[in-house]
C-alpha positions in Angstrom: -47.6 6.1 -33.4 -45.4 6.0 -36.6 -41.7 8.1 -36.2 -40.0 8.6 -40.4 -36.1 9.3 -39.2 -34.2 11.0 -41.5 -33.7 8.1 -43.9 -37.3 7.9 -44.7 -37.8 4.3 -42.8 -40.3 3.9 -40.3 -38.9 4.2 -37.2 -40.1 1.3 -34.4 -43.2 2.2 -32.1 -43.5 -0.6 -29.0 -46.8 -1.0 -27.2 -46.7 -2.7 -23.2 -47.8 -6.2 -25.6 -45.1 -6.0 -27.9 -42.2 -5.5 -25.6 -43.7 -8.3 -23.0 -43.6 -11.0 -26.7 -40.0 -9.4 -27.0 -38.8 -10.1 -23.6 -40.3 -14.2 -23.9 -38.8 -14.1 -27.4 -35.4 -12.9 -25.9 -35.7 -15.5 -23.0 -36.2 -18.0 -25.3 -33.2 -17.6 -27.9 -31.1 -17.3 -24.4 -32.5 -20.3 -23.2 -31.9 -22.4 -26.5 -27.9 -21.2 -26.7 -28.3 -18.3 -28.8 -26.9 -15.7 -26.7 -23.4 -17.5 -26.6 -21.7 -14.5 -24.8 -23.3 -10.5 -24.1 -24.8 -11.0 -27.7 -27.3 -13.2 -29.4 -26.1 -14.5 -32.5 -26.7 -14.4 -36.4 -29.3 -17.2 -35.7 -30.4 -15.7 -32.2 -31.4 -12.4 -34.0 -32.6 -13.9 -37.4 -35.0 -15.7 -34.7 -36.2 -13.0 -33.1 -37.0 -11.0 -36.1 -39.3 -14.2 -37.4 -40.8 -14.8 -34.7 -41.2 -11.2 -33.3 -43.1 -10.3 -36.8 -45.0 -13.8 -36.5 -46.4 -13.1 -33.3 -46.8 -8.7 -33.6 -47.2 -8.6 -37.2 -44.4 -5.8 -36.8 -41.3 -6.3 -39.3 -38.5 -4.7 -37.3 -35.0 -5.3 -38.6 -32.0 -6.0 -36.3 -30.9 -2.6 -35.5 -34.4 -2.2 -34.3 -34.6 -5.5 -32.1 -31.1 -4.5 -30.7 -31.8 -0.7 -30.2 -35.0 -1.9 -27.9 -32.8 -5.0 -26.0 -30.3 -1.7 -24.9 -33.2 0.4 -24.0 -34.4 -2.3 -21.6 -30.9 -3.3 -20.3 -30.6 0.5 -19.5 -33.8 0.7 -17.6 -32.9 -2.7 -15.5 -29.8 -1.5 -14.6 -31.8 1.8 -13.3 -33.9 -0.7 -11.7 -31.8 -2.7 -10.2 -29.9 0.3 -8.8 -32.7 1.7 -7.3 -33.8 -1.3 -5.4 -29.6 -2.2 -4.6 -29.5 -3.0 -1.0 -32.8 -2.0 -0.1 -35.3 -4.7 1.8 -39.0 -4.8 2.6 -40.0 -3.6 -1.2 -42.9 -5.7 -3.0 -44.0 -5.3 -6.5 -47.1 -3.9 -7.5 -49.2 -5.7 -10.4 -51.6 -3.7 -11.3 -49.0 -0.3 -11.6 -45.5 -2.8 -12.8 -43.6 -1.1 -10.5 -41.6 -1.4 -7.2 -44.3 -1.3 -4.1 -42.5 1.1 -0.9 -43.7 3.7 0.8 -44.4 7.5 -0.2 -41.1 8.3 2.0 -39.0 5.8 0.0 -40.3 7.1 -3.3 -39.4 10.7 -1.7 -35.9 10.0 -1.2 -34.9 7.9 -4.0 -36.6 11.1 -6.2 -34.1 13.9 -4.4 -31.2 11.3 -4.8 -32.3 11.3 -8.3 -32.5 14.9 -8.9 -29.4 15.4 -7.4 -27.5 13.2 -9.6 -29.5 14.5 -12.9 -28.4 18.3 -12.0 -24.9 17.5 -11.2 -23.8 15.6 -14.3 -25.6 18.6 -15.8 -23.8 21.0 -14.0 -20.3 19.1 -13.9 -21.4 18.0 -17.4 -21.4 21.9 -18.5 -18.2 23.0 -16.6 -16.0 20.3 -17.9 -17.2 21.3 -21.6 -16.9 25.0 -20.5 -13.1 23.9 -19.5 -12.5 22.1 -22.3 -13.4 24.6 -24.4 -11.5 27.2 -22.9 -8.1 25.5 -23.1 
């Protein structure tokens, strides 16, 4: 699947394959220095893209590589949030995702829900206020 944005580039389209290379590439600039501090550096990115396009045959630039690395840190921190405190859990190959019962899944979906509708709800008012003052 090819996205144009509004500029008229091509926008990036990851397959399962492409983000696992990603991930080893990432690991890999981290584990040779390049990720001094939270970031990766000139070298760590211009890395990345070579070796990235090397391996996929996919020419993503660096806004591309970075828009992808804060897609993934967002859905580890869901992740690790959803698994905080709890023990007993496994991890299932086959479906690459957390292994707990059909109860646990039930309650972690409500808890979910709830918190989706209220920021939309709170989300709302506080712009209604806003608005309004």
């Amino acid at each position: 699947m090819v996205i144009k944005t509004k500029e008229g580039e091509l926008s990036a389209s990851w397959d399962s394959n492409d983000v696992t290379i990603f991930c080893d590439l990432c690991i890999r600039e981290i584990e040779l220095g390049n990720r001094p501090t939270t970031h990766f550096s000139k070298d760590g990115w211009k890395n990345l893209i070579a070796s990235f396009k090397e391996r996929t045959g996919k020419n993503y630039d660096r806004l591309q590589m970075k828009n992808k690395w804060d897609h993934l840190k967002r859905e580890w921190k869901i992740w690790k949030e959803l698994k905080h405190g709890e023990t007993g859990l496994g991890w299932d190959q086959e479906k690459k995702t957390i292994a707990a019962s059909e109860e646990w899944w039930e309650e972690k979906l409500k808890v979910s829900i709830y918190f989706v509708l209220s920021s939309l709800i709170f989300g709302n008012l506080h712009c209604f206020c806003v608005g309004d003052s």
